[in-house]
PQR file with spaces between the fields and no chain letter, atoms N, CA, C, O and H, PARSE charges and radii, in Angstrom:
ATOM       1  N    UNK     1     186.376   87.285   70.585 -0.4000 1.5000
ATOM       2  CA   UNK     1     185.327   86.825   69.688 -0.0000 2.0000
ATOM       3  C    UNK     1     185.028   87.894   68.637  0.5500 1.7000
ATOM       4  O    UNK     1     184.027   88.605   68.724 -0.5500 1.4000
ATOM       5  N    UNK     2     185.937   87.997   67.617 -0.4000 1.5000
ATOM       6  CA   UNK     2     185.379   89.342   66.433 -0.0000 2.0000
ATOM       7  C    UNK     2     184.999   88.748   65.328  0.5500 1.7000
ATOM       8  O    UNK     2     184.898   89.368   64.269 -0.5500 1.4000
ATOM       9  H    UNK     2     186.750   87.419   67.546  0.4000 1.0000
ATOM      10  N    UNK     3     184.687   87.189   65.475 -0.4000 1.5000
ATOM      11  CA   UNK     3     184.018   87.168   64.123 -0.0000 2.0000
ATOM      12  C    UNK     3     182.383   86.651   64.550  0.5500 1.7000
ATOM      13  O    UNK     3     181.768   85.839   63.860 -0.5500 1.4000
ATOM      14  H    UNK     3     184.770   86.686   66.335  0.4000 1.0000
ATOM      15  N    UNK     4     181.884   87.209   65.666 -0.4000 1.5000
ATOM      16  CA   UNK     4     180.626   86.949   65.974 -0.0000 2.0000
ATOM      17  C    UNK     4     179.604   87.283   64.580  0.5500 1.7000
ATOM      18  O    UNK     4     179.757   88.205   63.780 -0.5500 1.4000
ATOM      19  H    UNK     4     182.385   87.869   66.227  0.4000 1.0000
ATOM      20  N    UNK     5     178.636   86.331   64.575 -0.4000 1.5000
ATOM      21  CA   UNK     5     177.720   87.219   63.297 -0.0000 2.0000
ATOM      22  C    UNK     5     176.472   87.001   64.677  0.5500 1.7000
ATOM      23  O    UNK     5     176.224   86.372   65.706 -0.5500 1.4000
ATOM      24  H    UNK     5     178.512   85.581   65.225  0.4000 1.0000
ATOM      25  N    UNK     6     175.957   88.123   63.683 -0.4000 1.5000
ATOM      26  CA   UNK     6     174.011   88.504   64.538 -0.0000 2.0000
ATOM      27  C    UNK     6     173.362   86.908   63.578  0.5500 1.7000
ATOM      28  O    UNK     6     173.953   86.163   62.796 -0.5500 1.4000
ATOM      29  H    UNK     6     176.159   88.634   62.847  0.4000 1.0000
ATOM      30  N    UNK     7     172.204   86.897   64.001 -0.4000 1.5000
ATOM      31  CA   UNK     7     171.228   86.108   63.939 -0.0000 2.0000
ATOM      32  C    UNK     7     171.005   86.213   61.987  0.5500 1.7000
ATOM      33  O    UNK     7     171.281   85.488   61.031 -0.5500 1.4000
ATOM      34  H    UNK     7     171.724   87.502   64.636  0.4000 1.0000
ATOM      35  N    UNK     8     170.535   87.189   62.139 -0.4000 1.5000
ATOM      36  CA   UNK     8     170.457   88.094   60.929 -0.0000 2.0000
ATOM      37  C    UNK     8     171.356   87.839   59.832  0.5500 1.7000
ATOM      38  O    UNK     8     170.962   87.391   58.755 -0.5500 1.4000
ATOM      39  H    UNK     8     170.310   87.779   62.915  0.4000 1.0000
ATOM      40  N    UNK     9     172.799   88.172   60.139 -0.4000 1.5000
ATOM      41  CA   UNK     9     173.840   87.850   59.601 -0.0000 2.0000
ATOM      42  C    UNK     9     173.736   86.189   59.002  0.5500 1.7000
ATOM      43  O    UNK     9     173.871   85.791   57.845 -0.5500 1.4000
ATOM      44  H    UNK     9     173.119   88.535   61.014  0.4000 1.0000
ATOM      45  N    UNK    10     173.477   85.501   60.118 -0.4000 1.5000
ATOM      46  CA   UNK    10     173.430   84.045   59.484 -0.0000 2.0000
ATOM      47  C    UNK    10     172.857   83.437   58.908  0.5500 1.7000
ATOM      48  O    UNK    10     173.354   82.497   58.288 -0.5500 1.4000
ATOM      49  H    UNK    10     173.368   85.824   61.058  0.4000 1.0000
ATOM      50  N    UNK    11     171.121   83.825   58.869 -0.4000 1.5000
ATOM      51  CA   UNK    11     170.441   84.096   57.729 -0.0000 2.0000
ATOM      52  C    UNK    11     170.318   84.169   56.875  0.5500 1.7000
ATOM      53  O    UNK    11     169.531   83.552   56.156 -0.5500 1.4000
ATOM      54  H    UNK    11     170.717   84.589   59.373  0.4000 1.0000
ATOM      55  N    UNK    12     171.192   85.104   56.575 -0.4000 1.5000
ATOM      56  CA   UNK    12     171.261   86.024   55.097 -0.0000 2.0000
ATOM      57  C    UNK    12     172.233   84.674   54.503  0.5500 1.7000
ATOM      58  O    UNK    12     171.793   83.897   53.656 -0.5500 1.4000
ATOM      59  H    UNK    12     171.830   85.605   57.158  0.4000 1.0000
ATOM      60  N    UNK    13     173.554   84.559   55.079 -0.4000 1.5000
ATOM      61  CA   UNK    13     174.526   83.574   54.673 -0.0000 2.0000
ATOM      62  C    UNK    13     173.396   81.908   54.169  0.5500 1.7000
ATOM      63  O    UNK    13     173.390   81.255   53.126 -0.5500 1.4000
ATOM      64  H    UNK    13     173.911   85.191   55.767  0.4000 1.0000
ATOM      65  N    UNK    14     172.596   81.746   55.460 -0.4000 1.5000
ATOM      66  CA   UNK    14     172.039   80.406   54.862 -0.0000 2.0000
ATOM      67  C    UNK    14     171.164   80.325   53.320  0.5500 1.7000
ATOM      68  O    UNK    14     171.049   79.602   52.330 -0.5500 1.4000
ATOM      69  H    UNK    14     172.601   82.276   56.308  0.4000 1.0000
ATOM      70  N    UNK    15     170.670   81.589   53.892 -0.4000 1.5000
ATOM      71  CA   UNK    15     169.509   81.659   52.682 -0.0000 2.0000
ATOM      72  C    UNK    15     170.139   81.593   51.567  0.5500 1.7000
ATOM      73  O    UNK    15     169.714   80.809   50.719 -0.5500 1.4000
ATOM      74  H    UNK    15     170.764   82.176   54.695  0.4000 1.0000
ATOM      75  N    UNK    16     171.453   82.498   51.259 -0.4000 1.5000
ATOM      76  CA   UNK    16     172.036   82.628   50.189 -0.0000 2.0000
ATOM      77  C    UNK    16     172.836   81.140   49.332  0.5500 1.7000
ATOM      78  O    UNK    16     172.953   80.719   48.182 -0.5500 1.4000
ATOM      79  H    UNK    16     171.798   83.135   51.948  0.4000 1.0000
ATOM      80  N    UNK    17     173.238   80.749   50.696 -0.4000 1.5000
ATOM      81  CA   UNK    17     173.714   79.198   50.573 -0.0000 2.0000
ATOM      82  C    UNK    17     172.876   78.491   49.752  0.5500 1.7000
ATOM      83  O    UNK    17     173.258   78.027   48.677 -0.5500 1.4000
ATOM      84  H    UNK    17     173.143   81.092   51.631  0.4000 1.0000
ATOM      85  N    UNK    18     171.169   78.313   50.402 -0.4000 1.5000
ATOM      86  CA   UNK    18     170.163   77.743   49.504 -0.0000 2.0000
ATOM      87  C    UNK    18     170.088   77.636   48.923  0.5500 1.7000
ATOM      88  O    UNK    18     169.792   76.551   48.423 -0.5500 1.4000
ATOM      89  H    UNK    18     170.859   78.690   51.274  0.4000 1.0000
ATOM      90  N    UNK    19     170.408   79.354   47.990 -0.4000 1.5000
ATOM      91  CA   UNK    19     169.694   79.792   46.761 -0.0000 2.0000
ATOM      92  C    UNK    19     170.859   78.847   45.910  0.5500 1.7000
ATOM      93  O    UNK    19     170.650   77.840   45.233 -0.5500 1.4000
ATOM      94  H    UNK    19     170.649   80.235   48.397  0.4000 1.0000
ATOM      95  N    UNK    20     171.801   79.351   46.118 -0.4000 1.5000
ATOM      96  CA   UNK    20     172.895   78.666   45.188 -0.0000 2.0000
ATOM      97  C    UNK    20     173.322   77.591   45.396  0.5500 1.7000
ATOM      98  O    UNK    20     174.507   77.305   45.225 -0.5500 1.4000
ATOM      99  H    UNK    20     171.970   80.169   46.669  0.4000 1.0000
ATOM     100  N    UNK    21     172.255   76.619   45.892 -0.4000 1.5000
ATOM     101  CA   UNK    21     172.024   74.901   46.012 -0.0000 2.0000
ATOM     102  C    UNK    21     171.152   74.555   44.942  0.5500 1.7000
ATOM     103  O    UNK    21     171.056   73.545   44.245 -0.5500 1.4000
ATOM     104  H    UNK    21     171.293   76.851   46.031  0.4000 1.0000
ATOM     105  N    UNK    22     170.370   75.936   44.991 -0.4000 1.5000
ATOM     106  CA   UNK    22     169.004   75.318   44.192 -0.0000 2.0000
ATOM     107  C    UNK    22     169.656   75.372   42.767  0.5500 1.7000
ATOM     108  O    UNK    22     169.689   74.358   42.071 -0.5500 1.4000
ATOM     109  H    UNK    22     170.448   76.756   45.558  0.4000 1.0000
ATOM     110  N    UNK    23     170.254   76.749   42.278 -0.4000 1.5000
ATOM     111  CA   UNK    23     170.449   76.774   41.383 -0.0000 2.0000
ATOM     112  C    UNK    23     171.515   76.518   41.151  0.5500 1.7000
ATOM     113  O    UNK    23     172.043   77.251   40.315 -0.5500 1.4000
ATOM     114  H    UNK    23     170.228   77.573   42.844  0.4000 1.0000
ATOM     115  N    UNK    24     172.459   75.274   41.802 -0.4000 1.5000
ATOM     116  CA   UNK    24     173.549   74.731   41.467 -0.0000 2.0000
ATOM     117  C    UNK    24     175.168   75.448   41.245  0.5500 1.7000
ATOM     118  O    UNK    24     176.160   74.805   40.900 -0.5500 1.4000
ATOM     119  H    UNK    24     172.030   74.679   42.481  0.4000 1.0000
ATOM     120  N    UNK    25     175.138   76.749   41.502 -0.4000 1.5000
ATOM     121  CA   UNK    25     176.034   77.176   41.473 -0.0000 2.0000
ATOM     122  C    UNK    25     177.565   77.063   42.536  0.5500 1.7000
ATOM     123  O    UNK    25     178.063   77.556   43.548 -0.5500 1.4000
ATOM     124  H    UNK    25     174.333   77.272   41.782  0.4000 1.0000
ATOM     125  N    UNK    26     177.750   76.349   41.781 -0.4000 1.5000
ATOM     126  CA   UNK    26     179.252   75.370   42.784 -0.0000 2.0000
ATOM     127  C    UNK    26     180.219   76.903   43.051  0.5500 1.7000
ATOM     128  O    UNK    26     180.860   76.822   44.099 -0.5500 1.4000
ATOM     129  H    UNK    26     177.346   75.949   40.959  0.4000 1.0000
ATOM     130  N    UNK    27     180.390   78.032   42.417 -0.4000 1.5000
ATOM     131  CA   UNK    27     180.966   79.167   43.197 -0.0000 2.0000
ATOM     132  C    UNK    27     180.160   79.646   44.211  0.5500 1.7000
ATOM     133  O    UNK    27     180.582   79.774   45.360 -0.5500 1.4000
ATOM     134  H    UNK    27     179.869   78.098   41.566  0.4000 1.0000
ATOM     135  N    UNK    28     179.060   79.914   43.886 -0.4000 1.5000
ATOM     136  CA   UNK    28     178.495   80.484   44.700 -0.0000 2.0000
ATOM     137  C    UNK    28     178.355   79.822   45.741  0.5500 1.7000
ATOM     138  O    UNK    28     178.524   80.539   46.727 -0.5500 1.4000
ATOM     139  H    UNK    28     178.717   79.810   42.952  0.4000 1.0000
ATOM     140  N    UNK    29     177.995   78.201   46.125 -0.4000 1.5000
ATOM     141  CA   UNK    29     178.576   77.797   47.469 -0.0000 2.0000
ATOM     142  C    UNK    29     179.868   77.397   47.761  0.5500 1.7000
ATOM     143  O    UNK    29     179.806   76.669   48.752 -0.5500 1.4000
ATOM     144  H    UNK    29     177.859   77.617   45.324  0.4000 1.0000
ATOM     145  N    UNK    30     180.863   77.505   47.426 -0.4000 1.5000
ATOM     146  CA   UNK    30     182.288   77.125   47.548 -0.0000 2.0000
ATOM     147  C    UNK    30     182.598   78.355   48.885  0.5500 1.7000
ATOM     148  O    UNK    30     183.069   78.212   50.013 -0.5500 1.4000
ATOM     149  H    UNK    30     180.913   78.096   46.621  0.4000 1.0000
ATOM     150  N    UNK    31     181.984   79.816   47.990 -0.4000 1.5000
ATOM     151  CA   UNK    31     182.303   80.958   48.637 -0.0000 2.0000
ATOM     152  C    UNK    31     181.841   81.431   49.768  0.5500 1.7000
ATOM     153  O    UNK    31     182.194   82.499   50.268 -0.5500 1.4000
ATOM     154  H    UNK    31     181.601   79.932   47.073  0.4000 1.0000
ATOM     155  N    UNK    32     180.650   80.303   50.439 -0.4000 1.5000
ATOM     156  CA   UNK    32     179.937   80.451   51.382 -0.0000 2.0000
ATOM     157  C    UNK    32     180.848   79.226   52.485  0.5500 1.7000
ATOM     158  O    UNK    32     180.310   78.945   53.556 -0.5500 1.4000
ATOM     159  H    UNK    32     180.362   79.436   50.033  0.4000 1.0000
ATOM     160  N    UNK    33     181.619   78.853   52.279 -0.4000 1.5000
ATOM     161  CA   UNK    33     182.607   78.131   53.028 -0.0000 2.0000
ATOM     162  C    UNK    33     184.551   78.588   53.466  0.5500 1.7000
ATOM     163  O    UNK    33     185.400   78.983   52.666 -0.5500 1.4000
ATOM     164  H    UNK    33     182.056   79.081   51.409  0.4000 1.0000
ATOM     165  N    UNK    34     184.692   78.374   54.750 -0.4000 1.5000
ATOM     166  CA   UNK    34     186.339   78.908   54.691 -0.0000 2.0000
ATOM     167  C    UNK    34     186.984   78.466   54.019  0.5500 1.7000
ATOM     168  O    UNK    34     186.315   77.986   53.105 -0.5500 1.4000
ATOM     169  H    UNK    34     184.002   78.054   55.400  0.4000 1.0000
ATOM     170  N    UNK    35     188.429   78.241   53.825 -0.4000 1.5000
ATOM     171  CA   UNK    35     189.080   77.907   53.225 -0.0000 2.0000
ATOM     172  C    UNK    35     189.636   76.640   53.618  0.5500 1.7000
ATOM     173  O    UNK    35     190.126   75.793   52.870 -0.5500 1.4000
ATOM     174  H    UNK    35     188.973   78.631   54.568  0.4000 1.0000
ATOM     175  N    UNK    36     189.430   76.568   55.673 -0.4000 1.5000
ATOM     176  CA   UNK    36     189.586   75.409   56.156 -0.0000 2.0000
ATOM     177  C    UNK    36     188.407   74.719   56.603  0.5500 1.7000
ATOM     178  O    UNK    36     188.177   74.010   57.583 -0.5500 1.4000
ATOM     179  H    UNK    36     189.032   77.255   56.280  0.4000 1.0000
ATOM     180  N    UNK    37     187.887   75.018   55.865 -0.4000 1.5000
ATOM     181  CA   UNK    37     186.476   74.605   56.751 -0.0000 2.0000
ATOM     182  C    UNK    37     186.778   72.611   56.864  0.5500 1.7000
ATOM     183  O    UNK    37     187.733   71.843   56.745 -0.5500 1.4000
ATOM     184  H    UNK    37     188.073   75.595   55.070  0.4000 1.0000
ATOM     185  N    UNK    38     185.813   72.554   57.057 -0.4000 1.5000
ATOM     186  CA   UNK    38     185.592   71.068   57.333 -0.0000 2.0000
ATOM     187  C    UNK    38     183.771   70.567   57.634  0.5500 1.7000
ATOM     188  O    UNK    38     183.114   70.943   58.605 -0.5500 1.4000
ATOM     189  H    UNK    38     185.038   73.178   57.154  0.4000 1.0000
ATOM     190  N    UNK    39     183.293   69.700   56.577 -0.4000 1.5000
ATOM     191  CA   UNK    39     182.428   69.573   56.539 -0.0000 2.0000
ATOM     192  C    UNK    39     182.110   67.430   56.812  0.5500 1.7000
ATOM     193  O    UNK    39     182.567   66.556   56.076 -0.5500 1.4000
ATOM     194  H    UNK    39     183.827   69.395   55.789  0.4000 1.0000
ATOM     195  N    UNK    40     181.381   67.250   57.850 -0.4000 1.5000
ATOM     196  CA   UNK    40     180.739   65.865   58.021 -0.0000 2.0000
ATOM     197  C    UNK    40     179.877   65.411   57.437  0.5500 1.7000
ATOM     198  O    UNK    40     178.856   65.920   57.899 -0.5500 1.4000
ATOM     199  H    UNK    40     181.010   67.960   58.449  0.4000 1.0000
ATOM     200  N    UNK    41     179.497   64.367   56.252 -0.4000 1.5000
ATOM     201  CA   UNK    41     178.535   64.145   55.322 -0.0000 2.0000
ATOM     202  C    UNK    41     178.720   62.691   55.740  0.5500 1.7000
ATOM     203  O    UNK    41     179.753   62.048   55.925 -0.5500 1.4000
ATOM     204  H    UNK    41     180.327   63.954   55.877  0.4000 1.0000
ATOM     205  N    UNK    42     177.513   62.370   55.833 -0.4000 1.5000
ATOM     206  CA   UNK    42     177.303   60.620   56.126 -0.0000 2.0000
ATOM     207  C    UNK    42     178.558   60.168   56.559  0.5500 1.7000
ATOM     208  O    UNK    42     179.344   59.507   55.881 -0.5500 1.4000
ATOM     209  H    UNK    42     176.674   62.892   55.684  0.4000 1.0000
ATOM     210  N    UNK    43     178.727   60.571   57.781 -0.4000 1.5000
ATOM     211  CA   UNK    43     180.417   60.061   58.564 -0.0000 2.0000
ATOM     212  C    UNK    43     181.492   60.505   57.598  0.5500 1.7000
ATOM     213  O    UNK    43     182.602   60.571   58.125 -0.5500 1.4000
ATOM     214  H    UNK    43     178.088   61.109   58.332  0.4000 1.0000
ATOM     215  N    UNK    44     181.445   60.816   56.363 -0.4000 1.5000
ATOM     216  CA   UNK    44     182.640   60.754   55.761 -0.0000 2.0000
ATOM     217  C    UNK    44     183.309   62.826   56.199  0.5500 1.7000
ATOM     218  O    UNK    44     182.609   63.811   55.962 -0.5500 1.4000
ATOM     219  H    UNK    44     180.543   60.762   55.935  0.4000 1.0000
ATOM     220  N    UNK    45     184.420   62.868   56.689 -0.4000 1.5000
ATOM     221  CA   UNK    45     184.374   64.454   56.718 -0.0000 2.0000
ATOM     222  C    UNK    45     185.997   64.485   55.972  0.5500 1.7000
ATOM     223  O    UNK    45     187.031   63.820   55.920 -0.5500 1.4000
ATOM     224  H    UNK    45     184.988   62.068   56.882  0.4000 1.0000
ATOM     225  N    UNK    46     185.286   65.968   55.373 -0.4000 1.5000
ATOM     226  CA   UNK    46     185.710   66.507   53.935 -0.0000 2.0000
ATOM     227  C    UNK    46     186.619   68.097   54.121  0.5500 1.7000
ATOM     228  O    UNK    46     185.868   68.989   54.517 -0.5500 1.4000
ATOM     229  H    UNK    46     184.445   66.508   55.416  0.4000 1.0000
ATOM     230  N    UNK    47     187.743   68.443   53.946 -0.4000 1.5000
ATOM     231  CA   UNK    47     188.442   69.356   54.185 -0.0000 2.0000
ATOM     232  C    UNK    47     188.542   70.830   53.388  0.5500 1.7000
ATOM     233  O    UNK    47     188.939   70.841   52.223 -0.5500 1.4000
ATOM     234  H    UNK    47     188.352   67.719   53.624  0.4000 1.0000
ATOM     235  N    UNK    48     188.260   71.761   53.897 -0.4000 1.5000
ATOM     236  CA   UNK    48     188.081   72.955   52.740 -0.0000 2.0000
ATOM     237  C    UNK    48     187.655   72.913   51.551  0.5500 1.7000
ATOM     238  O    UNK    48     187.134   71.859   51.185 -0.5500 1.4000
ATOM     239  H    UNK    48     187.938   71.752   54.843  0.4000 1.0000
ATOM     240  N    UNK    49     187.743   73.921   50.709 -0.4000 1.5000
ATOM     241  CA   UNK    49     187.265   73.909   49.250 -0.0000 2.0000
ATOM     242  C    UNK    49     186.940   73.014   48.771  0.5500 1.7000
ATOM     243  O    UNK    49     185.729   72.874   48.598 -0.5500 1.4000
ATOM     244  H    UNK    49     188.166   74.777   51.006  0.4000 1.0000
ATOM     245  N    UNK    50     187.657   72.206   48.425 -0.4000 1.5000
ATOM     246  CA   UNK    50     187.924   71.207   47.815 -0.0000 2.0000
ATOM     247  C    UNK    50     186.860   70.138   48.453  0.5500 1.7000
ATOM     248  O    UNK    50     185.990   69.712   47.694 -0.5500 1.4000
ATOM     249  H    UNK    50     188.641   72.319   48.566  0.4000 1.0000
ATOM     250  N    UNK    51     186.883   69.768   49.562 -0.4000 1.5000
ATOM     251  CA   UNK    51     185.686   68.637   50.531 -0.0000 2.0000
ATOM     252  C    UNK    51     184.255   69.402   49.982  0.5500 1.7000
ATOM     253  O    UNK    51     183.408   68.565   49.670 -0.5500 1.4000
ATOM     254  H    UNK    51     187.591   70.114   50.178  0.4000 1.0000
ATOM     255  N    UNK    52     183.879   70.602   49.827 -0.4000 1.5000
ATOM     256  CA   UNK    52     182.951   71.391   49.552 -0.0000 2.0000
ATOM     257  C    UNK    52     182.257   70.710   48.447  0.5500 1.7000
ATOM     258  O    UNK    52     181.275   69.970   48.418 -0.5500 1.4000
ATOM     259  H    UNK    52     184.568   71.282   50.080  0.4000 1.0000
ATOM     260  N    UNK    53     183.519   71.447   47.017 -0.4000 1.5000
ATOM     261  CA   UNK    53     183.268   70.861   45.651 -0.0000 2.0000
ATOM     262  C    UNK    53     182.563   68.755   45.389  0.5500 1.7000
ATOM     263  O    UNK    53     181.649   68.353   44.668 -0.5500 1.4000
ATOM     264  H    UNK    53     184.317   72.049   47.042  0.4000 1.0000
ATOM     265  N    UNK    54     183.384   68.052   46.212 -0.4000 1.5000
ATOM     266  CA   UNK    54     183.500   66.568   46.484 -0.0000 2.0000
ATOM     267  C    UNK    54     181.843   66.665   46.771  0.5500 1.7000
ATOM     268  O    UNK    54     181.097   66.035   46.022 -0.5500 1.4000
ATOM     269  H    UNK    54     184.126   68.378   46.797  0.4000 1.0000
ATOM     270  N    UNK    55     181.354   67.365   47.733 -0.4000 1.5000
ATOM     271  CA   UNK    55     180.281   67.582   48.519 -0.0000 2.0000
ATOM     272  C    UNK    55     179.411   67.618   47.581  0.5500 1.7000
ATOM     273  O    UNK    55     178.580   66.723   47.431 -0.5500 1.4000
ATOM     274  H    UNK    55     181.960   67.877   48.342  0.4000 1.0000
ATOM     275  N    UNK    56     179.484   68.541   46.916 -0.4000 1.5000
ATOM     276  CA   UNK    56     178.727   69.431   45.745 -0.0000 2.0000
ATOM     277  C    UNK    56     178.394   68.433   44.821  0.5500 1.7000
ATOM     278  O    UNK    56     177.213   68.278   44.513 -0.5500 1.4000
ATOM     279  H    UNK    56     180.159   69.268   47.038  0.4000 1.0000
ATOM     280  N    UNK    57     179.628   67.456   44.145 -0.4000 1.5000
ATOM     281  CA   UNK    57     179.122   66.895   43.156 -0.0000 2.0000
ATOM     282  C    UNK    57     178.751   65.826   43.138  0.5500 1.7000
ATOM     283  O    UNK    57     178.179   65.207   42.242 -0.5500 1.4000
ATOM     284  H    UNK    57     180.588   67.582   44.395  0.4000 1.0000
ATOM     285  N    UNK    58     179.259   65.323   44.832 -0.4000 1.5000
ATOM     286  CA   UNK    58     178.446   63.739   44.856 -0.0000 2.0000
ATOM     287  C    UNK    58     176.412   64.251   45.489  0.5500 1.7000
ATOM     288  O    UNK    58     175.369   63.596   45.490 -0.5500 1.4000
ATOM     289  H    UNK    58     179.724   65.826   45.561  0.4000 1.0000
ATOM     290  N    UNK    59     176.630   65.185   45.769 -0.4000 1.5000
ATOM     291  CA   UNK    59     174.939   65.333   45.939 -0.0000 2.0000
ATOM     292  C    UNK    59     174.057   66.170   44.727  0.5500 1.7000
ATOM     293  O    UNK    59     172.915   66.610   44.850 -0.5500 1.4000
ATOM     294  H    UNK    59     177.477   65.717   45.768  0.4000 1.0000
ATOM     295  N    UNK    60     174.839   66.242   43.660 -0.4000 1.5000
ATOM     296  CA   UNK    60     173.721   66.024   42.293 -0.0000 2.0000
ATOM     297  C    UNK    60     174.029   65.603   41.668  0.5500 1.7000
ATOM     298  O    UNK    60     173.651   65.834   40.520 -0.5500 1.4000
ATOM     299  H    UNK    60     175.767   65.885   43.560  0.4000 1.0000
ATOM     300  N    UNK    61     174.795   64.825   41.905 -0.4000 1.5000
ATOM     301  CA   UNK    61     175.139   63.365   41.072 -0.0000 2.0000
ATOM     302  C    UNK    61     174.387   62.371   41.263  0.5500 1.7000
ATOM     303  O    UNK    61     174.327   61.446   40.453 -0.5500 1.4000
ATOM     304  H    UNK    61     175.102   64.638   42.838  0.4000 1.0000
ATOM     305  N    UNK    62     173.496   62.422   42.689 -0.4000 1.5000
ATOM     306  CA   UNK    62     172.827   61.354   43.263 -0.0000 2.0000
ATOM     307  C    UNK    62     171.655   62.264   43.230  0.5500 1.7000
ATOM     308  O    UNK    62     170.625   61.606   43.087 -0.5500 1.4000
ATOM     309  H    UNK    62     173.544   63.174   43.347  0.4000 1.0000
ATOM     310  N    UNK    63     171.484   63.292   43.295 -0.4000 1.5000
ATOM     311  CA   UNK    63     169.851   63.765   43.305 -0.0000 2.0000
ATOM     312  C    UNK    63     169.284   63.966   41.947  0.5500 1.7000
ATOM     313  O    UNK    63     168.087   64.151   41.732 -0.5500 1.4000
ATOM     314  H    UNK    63     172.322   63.826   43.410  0.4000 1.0000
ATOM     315  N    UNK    64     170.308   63.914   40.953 -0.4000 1.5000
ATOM     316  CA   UNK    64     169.344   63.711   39.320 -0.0000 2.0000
ATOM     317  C    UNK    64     168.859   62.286   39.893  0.5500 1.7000
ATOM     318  O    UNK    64     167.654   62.248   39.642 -0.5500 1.4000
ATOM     319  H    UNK    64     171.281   63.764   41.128  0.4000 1.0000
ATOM     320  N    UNK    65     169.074   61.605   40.266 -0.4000 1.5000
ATOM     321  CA   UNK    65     168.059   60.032   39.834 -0.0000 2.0000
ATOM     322  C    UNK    65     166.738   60.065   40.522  0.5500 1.7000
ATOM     323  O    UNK    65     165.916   59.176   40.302 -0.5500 1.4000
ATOM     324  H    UNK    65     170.052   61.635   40.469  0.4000 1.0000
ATOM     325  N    UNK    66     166.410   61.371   41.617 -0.4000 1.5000
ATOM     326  CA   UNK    66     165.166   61.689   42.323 -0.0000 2.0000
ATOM     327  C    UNK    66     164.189   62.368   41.344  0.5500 1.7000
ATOM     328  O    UNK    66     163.074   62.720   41.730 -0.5500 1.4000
ATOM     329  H    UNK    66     167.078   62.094   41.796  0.4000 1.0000
């Protein structure tokens, strides 16, 4: 197990995640994801980078109309 993170560690990662939700910065969360990651959004699941970006732009694509 060597890629354990502390509590702390994950934190820092979420918070940062946030920030660059709020302020829309599609690098700045791309880079907060692996390369294989794999992400589940309303049943549909989405494969690395790329599922990220998909991620990214169908949820402010749909949150300008809020």
């Amino acid at each position: 197990m060597d890629n354990v993170q502390s509590s702390e560690e994950i934190r820092n990662v979420a918070l940062a995640l946030d920030k660059a939700l709020e302020s829309k910065d599609l690098h700045a969360v791309t880079e907060k994801f692996a390369d294989d990651c794999e992400i589940e959004f309303l049943s549909v699941k989405l494969f690395g980078r790329d599922g990220v970006r998909k991620w990214f732009n169908w949820l402010y694509r749909h949150s300008a109309k809020f």
